[in-house]
Phi, psi and omega in degrees: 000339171062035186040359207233146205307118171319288191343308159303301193319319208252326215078185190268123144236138179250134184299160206290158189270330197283130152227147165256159205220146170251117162250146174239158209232123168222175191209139189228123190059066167288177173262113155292118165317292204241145193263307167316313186253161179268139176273140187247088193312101160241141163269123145265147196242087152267192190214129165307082163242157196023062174055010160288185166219142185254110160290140181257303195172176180226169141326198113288138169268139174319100180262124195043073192250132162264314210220077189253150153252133198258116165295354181277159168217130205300109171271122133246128161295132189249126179236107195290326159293017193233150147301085155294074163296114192243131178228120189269106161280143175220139197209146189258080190261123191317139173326152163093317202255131183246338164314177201234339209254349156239063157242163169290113166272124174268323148155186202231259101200119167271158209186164149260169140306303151326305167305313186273349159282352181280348178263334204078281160233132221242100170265174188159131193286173147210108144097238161279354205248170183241137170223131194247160189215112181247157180290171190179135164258132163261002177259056166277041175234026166301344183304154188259175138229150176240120165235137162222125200264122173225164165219183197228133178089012215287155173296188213215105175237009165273124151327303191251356175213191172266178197277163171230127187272153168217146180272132142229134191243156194207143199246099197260123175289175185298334187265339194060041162280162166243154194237107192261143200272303176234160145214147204286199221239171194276138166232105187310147168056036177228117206278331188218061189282192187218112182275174184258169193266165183227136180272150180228139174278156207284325181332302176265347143303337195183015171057026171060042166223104202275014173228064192250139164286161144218166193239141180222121167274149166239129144239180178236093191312200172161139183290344173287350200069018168260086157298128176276129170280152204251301169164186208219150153186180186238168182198182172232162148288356175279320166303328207286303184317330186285023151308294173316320167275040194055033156276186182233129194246139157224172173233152156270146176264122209232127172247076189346310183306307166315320191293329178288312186303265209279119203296293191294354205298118182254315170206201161232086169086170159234163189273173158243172115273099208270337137197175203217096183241137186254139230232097164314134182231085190286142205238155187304346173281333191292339191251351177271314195298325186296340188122005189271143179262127172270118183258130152245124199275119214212126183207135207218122177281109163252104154246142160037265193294001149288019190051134203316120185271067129257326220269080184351342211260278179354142171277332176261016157302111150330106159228152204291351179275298214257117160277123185311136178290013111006278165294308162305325169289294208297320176288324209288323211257307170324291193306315146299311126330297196311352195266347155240029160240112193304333185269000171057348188281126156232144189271144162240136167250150154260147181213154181052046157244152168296129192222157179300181306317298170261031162029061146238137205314142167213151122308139188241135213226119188221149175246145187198121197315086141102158181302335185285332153322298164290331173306313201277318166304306159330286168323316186281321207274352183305313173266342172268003217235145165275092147332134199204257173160204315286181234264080203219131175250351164326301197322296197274002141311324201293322186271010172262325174296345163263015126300267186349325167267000175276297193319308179313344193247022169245039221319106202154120199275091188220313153261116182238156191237132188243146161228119204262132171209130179291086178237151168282304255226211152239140192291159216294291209273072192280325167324279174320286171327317165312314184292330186274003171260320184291305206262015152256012163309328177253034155221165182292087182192175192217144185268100163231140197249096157255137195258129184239115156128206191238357190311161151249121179291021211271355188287306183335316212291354193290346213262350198252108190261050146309331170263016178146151185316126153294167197212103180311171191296270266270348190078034148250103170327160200273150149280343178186130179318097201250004195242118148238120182277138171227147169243134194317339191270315200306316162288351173329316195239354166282162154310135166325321198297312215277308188285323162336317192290291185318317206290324187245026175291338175264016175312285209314309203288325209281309190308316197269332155335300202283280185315278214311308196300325173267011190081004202259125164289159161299141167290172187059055139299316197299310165341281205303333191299318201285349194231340191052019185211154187247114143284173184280000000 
């Protein structure tokens, strides 16, 4: 990693949101059924969609096996804003049979995906057997590389000066198309120029296949854009990489037509590679599987203008059927988090009510087990508490951020802080909120605000610095987009799913943003690098 921040190195990249995930799957102390024999155990992988269940795929099956671990292995796509209900089955098939439909249902272990990537390894009984199932992240190929090229001799294909050479390098695909990869930048009148060096993702350098050809050009620009060719030759990254151990790589530069023509013709110059660095790029599964915690922050407006929650009207009316949208925003986003914070406690606020016994203004601040915790706080303080005002959220950005900044100072990817807050309306002390957005940009932490009701949000989208930089009064830019706003209506008729999806889809990148931008690794990284897969 060479201490120095992909972030610099690179600018800002985000990494791609599609990660595959590998699960493996053993089982321990199956129940012999039949007593004579030992059972020959297979797993199906379903998957939850629209409240159905799907096969994803099975196992291979065992034969007499009580305690098998199975070599197939699950390719799932991971997505962190979404809830993935995973149901593992275990079926015993009979000999002679490979069907499902005379085989021993043995029993089954429901799961989320986030829990097991968030354990890493996920054990969970069935029935009587315990069945365990680990995780692996597959897109280790987000990684960069800085190549920089110079050559020596090139033929001399101008008259009255010398050539002015330029390099393209091109990525010949499965198909045997070519893809071009770089092209340097011209360097004039020079026989043995020196280009400057360029960053690349190995993705788009070699499709993350370090025995990929790539094919390189040499030309001799010209201003008309009928550029001469000089020569050409291939190579892999697998080659270019032996740099790093210091050897020194060069090619010759080959012009086929000469080589049939002319009888001594050895080359039309040569290329160097002068270095080759590869640059870690680490992905938001690399820093949940490494141990960081998602602390999640839950803050709920009672102010006034929700109107009196004994009142059918109220945005904060208790029904008995139906949950106020509140309450909906709050499980769809909730329910997602809670699957990567190991203590399950979150803390919740209320701001801008009154509260008992002598109803004076307070935030009212409770820590409480897990979202049904918060559901359940919610609901009771509802009726004892005044609505009151005004709508002002500084505070409580100010107070998750200074958690957040004692984490910040353990230089370790160990906690990141989310803070979800529920508002009708738009907010009083919008100065303050600003300044308190910028400076909690340069810690480990995310705004995300949903407005419940019919208000016009429009003051809100300026705080979602999607349209343009936010800016603290004083005119200091955020460091980074840490606020996304939605407003709840937009979602009035969708699935949970679809706003949970909206709110926290740019959650992955800003976590990996914030660690890449500090140089900071996942912890059990030294491990983990050499093997990239989780033993149990």
């Amino acid at each position: 990693y060479n201490g120095d921040s992909a972030e610099a190195t690179l600018g800002f990249i985000s990494s791609p949101c599609l990660t595959k995930v590998e699960l493996r799957v053993a089982c321990r102390g199956i129940a012999d059924r039949d007593a004579l024999s030992k059972p020959d155990p297979c797993v199906v992988l379903k998957m939850q969609s629209h409240g159905q269940w799907f096969e994803v795929d099975r196992t291979e099956v065992i034969r007499s096996s009580s305690s098998p671990v199975f070599s197939k292995i699950f390719l799932v796509d991971y997505y962190f804003e979404e809830v993935q209900r995973l149901r593992f089955e275990l079926h015993d098939i009979s000999s002679g049979n490979n069907g499902l439909r005379d085989a021993d249902f043995l029993g089954a272990m429901e799961c989320t995906l986030g829990q097991i990537v968030s354990q890493r390894k996920l054990t969970k009984a069935l029935l009587k057997q315990g069945n365990t199932v680990t995780a692996e992240e597959l897109s280790g190929n987000d990684d960069y590389v800085e190549l920089s090229f110079s050559a020596r001799k090139l033929d001399d294909k101008d008259f009255f000066s010398k050539s002015d050479p330029f390099l393209e390098i091109f990525r010949i695909n499965d198909d045997g198309t070519e893809s071009l990869v770089h092209r340097t930048e011209t360097v004039m009148n020079n026989l043995s120029p020196v280009w400057k060096s360029f960053k690349v993702s190995l993705n788009t350098l070699c499709s993350g296949d370090h025995d990929r050809e790539l094919k390189c050009t040499v030309w001799d620009w010209d201003s008309n854009g009928k550029h001469d060719f000089i020569g050409e030759f291939q190579t892999t990254f697998k080659e270019m990489r032996a740099e790093q151990e210091g050897k020194q790589i060069q090619w010759e530069c080959i012009n086929p037509k000469y080589q049939i023509k002319k009888k001594n013709y050895r080359n039309s110059g040569t290329v160097i590679l002068n270095h080759c660095k590869i640059i870690k790029m680490y992905s938001f599964l690399d820093y949940i599987m490494g141990g960081c915690q998602i602390q999640f922050t839950v803050a709920i407006d009672f102010t006034a203008s929700n109107g009196d929650p004994r009142n059918s009207c109220s945005l904060h009316y208790i029904h008995p059927y139906q949950p106020n949208e509140y309450l909906k925003a709050l499980v769809a986003v909730g329910e997602i988090c809670q699957d990567y914070d190991s203590d399950k406690m979150f803390p919740a606020f209320g701001f801008g009510a009154l509260i008992p016994p002598d109803f004076k203004k307070r935030h009212l601040h409770v820590f409480v087990a897990g979202i049904q915790g918060v559901v359940e706080a919610y609901q009771n303080c509802l009726p004892k508490i005044q609505l009151y005002g005004p709508t002002n959220i500084a505070p409580i950005i100010q107070k998750v951020a200074s958690s957040a900044s004692e984490e910040m100072h353990t230089k370790e990817a160990m906690e990141y802080f989310i803070l979800l807050i529920l508002t009708d309306g738009v907010i009083t002390d919008m100065a303050d909120t600003r300044e308190a957005i910028v400076h909690a940009s340069h810690l480990p932490m995310s705004v995300i605000i949903v407005g419940v009701g019919n208000a016009d949000f429009t003051d809100m989208q300026i705080l979602d610095g999607d349209d343009g930089i936010l800016r603290s009064p004083k005119g200091e830019p955020v460091l980074r987009d840490i606020v996304q706003f939605v407003p709840f209506k937009d979602f009035k008729h969708a699935s949970p799913a679809a706003l949970a999806k909206s709110v926290l889809a740019e959650v992955p990148n800003q976590v990996v943003d914030y660690y890449n931008a500090k140089g900071i690794k996942p912890k059990c990284m030294s491990d983990y690098e050499s093997t990239r897969t989780f033993s149990p």
